[in-house]
C-alpha positions in Angstrom: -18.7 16.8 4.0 -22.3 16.5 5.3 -24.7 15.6 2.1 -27.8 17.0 1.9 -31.4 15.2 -0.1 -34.2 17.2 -1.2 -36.6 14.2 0.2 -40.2 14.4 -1.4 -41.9 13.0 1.4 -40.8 15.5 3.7 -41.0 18.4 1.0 -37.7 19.6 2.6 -33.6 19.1 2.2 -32.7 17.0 5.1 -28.9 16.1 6.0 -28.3 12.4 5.2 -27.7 10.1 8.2 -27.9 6.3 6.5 -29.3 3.6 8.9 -26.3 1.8 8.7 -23.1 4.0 7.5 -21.4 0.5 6.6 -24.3 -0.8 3.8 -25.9 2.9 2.5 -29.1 1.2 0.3 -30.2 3.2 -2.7 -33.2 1.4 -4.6 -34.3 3.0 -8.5 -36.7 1.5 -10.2 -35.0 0.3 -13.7 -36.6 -0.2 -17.2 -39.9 -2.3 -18.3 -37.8 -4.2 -21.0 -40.3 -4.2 -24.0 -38.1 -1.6 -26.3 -35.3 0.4 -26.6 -35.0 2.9 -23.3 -35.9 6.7 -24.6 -34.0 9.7 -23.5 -36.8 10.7 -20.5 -35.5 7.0 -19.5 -31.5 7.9 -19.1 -32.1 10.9 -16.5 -32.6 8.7 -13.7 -30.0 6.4 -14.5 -27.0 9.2 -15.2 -29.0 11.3 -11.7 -28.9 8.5 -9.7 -25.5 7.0 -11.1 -23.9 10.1 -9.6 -25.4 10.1 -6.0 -24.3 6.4 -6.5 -21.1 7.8 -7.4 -20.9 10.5 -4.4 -22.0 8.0 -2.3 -19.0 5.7 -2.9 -16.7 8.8 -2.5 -18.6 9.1 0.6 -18.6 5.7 2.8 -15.9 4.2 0.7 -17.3 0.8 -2.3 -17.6 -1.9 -0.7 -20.2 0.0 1.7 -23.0 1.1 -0.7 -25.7 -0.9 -1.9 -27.7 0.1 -5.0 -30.4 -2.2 -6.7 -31.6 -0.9 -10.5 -34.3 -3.5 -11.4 -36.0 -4.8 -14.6 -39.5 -5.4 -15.0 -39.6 -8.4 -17.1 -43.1 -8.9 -16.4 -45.9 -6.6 -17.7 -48.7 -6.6 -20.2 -46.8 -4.1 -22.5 -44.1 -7.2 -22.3 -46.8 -9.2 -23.4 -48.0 -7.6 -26.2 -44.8 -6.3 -28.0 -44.1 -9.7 -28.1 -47.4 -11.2 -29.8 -46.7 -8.5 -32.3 -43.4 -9.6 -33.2 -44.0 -13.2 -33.1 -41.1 -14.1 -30.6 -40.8 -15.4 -27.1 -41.0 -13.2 -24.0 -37.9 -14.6 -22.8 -36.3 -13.8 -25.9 -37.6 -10.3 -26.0 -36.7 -9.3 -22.5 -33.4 -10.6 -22.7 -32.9 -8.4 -25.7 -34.2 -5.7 -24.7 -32.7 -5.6 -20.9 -29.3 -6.3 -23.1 -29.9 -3.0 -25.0 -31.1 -1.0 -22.1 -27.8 -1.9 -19.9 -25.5 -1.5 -23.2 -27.0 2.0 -23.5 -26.8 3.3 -20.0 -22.8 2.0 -19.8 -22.5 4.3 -23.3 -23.5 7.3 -21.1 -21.1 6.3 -18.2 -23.3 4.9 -15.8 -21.7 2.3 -13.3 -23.6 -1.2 -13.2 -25.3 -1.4 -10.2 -24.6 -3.2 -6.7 -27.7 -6.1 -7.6 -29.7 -5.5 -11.3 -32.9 -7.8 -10.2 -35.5 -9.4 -12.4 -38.8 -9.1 -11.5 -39.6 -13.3 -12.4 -37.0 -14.0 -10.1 -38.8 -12.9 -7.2 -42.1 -14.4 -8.1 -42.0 -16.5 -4.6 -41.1 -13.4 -2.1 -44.2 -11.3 -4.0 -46.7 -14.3 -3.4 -45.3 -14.4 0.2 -45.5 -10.4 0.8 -49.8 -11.0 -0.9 -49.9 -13.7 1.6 -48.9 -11.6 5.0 -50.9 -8.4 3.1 -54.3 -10.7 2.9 -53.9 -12.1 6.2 -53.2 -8.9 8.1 -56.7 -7.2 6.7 -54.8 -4.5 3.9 -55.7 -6.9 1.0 -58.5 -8.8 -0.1 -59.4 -11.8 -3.0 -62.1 -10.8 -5.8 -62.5 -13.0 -8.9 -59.1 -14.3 -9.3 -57.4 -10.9 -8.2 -55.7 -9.7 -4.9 -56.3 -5.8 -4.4 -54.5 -3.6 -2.0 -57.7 -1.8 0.1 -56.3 1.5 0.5 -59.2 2.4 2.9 -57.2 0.1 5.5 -54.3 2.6 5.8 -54.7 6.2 6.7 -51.7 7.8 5.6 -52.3 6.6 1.9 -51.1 9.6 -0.3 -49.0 10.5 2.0 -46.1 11.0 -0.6 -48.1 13.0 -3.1 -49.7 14.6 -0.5 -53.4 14.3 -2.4 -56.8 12.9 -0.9 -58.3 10.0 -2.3 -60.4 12.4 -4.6 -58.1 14.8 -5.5 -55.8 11.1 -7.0 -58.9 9.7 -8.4 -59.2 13.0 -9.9 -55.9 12.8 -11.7 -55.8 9.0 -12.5 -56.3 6.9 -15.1 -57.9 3.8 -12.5 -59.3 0.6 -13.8 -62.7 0.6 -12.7 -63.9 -2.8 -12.0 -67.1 -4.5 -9.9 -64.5 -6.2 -7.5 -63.1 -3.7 -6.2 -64.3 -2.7 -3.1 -63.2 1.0 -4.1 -62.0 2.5 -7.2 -59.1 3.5 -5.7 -57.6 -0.2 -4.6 -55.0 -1.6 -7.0 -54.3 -4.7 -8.4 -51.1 -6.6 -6.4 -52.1 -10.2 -8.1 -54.1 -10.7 -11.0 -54.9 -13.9 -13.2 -53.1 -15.3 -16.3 -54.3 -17.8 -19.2 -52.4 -20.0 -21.0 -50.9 -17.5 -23.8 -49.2 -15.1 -21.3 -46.7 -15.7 -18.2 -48.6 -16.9 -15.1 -47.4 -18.7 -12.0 -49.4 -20.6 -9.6 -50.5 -19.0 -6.2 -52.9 -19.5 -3.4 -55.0 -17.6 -5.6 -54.9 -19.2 -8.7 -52.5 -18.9 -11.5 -51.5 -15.1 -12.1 -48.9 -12.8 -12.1 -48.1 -9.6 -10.0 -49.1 -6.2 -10.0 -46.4 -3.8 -11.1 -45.7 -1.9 -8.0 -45.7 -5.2 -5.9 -42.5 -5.9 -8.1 -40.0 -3.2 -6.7 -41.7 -3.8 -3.0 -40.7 -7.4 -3.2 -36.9 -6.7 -4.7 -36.3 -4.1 -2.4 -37.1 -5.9 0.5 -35.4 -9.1 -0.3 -32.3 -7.3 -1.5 -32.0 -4.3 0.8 -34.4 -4.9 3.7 -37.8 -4.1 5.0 -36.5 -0.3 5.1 -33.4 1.1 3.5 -31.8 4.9 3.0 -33.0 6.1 -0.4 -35.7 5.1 -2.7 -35.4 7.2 -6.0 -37.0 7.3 -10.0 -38.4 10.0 -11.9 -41.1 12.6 -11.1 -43.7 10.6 -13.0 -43.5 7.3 -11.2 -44.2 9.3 -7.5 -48.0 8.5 -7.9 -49.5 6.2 -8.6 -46.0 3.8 -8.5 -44.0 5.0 -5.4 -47.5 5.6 -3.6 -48.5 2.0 -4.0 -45.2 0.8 -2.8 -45.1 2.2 0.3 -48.8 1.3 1.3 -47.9 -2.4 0.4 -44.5 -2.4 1.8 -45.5 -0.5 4.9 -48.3 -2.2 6.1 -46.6 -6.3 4.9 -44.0 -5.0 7.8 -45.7 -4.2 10.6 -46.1 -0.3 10.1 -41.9 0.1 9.5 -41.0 2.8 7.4 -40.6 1.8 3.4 -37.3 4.1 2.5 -36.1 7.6 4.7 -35.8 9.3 1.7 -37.3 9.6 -1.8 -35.5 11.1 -5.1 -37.2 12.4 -7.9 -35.8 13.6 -10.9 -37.9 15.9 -13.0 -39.2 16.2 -16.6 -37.7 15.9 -19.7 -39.1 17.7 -22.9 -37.5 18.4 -26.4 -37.3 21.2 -28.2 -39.7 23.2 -25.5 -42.3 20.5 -26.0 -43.4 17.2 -24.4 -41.4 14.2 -26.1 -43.9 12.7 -28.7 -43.9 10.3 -31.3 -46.6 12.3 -33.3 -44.4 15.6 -32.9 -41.1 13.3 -34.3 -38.9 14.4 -31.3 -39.1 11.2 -29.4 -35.4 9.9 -29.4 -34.5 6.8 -27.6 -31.3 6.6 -26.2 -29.9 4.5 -28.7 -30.7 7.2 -31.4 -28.8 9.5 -29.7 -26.0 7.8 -29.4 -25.6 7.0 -32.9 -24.8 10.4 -33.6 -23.7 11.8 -30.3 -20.7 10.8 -27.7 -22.5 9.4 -24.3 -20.2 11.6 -22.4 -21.8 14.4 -24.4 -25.2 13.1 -23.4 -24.1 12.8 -19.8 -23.0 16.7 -19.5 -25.6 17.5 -21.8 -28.1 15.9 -18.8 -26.3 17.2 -15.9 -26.2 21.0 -16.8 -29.7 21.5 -14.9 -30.1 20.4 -11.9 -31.8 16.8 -11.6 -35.3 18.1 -9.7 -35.9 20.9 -12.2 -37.6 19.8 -15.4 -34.6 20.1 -18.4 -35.6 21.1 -22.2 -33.5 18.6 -24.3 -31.9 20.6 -27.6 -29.9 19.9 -30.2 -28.0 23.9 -29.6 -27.0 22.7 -25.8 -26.3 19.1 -26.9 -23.3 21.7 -29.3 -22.6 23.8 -26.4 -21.9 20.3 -23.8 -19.6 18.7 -26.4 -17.8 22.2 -26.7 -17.7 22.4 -23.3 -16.2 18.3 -22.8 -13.7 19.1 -25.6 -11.8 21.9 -23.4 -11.9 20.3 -20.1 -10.6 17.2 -21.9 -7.7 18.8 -23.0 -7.0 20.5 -20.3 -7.4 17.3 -17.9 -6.2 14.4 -20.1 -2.8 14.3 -19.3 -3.2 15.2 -15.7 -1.6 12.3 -13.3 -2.7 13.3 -9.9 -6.3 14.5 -10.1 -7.8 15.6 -6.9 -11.3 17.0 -5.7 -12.0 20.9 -5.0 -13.9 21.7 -2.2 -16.7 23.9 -3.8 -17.0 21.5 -6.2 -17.5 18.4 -3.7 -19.7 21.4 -2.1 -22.2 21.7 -4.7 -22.8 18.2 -5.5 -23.3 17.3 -1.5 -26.1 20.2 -1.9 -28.4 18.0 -3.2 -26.7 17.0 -6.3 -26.8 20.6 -7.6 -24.3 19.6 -11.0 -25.0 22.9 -12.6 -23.1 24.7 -9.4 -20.4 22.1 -9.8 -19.7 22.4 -13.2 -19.6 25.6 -12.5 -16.8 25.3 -10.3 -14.6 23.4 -12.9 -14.5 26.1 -15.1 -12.6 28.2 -12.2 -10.3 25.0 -11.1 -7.1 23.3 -12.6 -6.1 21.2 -14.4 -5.7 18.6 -11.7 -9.4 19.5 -10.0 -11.1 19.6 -13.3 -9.8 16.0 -13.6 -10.9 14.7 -10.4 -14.4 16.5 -10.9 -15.0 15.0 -14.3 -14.2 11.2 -12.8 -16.1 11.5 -10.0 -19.1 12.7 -12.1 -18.2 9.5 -14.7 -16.1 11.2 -17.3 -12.9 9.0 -18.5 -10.2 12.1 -18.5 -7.5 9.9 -19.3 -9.2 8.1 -22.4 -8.8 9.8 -25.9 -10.2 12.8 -26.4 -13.9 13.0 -27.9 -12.3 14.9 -30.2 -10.0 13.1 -31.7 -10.2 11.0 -34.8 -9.8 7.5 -35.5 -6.8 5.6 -36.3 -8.9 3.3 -39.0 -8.3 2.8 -42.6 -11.5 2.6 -45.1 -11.1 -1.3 -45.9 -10.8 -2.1 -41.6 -14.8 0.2 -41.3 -15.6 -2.3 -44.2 -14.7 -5.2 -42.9 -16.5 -4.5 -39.4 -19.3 -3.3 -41.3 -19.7 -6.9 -42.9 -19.3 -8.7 -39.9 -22.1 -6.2 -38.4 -24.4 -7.2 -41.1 -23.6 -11.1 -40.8 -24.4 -10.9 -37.4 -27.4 -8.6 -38.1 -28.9 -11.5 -40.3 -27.8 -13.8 -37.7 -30.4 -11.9 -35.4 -27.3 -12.0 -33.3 -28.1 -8.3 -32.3 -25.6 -7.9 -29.2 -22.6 -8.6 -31.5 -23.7 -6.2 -34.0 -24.8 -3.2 -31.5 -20.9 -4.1 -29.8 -19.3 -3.7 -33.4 -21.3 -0.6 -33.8 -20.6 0.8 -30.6 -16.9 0.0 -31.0 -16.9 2.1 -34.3 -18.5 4.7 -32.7 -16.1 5.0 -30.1 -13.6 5.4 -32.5 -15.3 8.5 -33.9 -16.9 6.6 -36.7 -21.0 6.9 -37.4 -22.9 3.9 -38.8 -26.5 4.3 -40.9 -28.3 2.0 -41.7 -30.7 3.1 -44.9 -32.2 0.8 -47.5 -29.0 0.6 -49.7 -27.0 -0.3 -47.1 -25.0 0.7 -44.1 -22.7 3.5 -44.9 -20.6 5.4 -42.5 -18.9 8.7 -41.9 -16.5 10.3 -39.4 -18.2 12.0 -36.4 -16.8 15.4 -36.6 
């Protein structure tokens, strides 16, 4: 099987050769842990979870590498937290807690390394170090900026001139900078939000510094795949490979870059004003994850996918009959179209297509390969709980509520719902009801 990448920075579908066929690196930038994840959030994590996935099938476990960071460090971080009065520690432990508990709900493996971007504090004041010294990056008033004037392929991955992405960017424009265009890789702290002391004065890191740093400690000063979604190609993916590019010597950042597309619901771009922004969490209070999953994969991962509540129906209709069809299969196996499609650049919709023409046996291997549990109870099926057992968890989900012991409550929760039964929370109470 010879798997095929749509790679952005080539603007063509290459065949995959990894630099090393015994450690295959795959780096996705992972969540800024300020609040629960939204739905845009879980297409790169369920996209990427399946080339993870193929990619085991592939060159076997124990050979792929993939690092899924958190940004614990960023001024949104700092602010959520002022407004709820609490620690940052506290609040991106939480909310890292929440993000990973969701993205295991829709069937994602954990990844290879999950890195935290205040663990690598050290290797990013080392990478500004070697980017100051070799002329790409200069001090100004407490700041380190990357000059982008000092490398001549900058924008090569959006493939825009400096003017056409100053055109299209929201750019802090500052006296220090030497050109609107530079971004920040270092920039100073005071005493009421995280700083760490540097050459340059206590500060923190730029954002896309984060990911260059984590990548490179954990996978190497160039790796095989480097993927996110559509929205993070410029200025985020940019900036990392001017950094990473030039604090190496001129070596290549990643040989291929993944970008998922779009998401919008209802035909119209998620928006809190409009009331259709969901987070993931939502969702899942009233829908399986698997059905979220499917629901995600029926449109291929590059093409932008309208979220609804009538294919959201049509997936869980669709889960229901593979499910019993597969479930009590023993020997599942792999059809070739099928292991086809998905090596065609992750095309899912073709390979769901080819489960509806397979067995039993094939539908079964399909669905685990894609991260469907065939040989767990059906989604359809009903619980085996009595009325004064719900109760009972509900309590203890309330005492831990008021505990502000919020993992244990969103486990009891999530252990209901897996047994079919739907919590909501109102102001009288929680009350619950069978998912039907």
């Amino acid at each position: 099987m010879v798997l095929r990448l749509h790679n952005t920075l080539t603007r063509d579908k290459v065949d995959f050769a990894p630099l090393d066929p015994k450690n295959v690196r795959m780096y996705v930038c992972g969540p800024t842990v300020y609040d629960y994840a939204h739905i845009g959030n879980a297409r790169p994590a369920i996209v990427f979870d399946v080339l993870f996935r193929l990619l085991r099938h592939s060159y076997g476990d124990a050979h792929v590498t993939f690092v899924r960071n958190i940004t614990d460090v960023d001024d949104k971080i700092n602010a959520r937290a002022a407004e709820e009065k609490i620690s940052i520690a506290d609040l991106t432990t939480r909310t890292a807690a929440q993000y990973q508990a969701d993205v295991q709900a829709l069937g994602c493996l954990p990844p290879t390394h999950e890195p935290r971007a205040t663990h690598y504090i050290g290797q990013m004041i080392a990478m500004v170090e070697r980017l100051v010294a070799s002329g790409h990056a200069y001090a100004a008033q407490g700041h380190v900026l990357f000059d982008v004037e000092s490398k001549s392929d900058y924008g090569k991955l959006s493939r825009r001139s400096i003017n056409e992405m100053l055109a299209g960017a929201r750019v802090e424009v500052a006296p220090y900078k030497k050109n609107t265009m530079d971004f920040v890789l270092w920039k100073p702290s005071d005493a009421d939000i995280p700083g760490w002391e540097s050459p340059w004065g206590r500060g923190r890191p730029g954002w896309h510094l984060e990911c260059s740093a984590m990548s490179e400690s954990l996978l190497g000063e160039t790796f095989d795949i480097h993927g996110g979604g559509i929205d993070l190609q410029f200025p985020h993916h940019e900036n990392e490979i001017a950094q990473s590019e030039c604090a190496h010597g001129g070596h290549p950042f990643a040989k291929v870059w993944m970008h998922n597309g779009f998401l919008q619901v209802e035909g119209e771009k998620m928006s809190k004003s409009l009331g259709n922004f969901f987070t993931i969490r939502e969702l899942l209070d009233d829908w399986p994850g698997e059905v979220l999953r499917l629901n995600m994969l029926r449109t291929h991962y590059r093409q932008p996918i309208d979220w609804t509540a009538h294919s959201l129906k049509e997936s869980w209709k669709i889960l229901e009959r593979w499910y019993d069809d597969a479930g009590a299969m023993a020997s599942p196996r792999l059809g070739e179209k099928f292991l086809a499609a998905l090596a065609d650049d992750l095309n899912t919709p073709q390979a769901l297509a080819e489960l509806h023409q397979e067995t039993p046996e094939a539908v079964a291997g399909g669905l685990s390969l894609l991260g469907f549990s065939v040989m767990s109870e059906s989604i359809a099926a009903k619980p085996e709980l009595d009325a004064t057992s719900i109760n009972h968890a509900i309590a203890a989900r309330t005492a831990a509520r008021a505990a502000k012991d919020f993992k244990e409550s969103d486990r009891i929760r999530d252990e209901l719902l897996a047994k079919g039964i739907v919590l909501k929370d109102g102001a009288g109470g929680t009350t619950w009801e069978v998912k039907r």
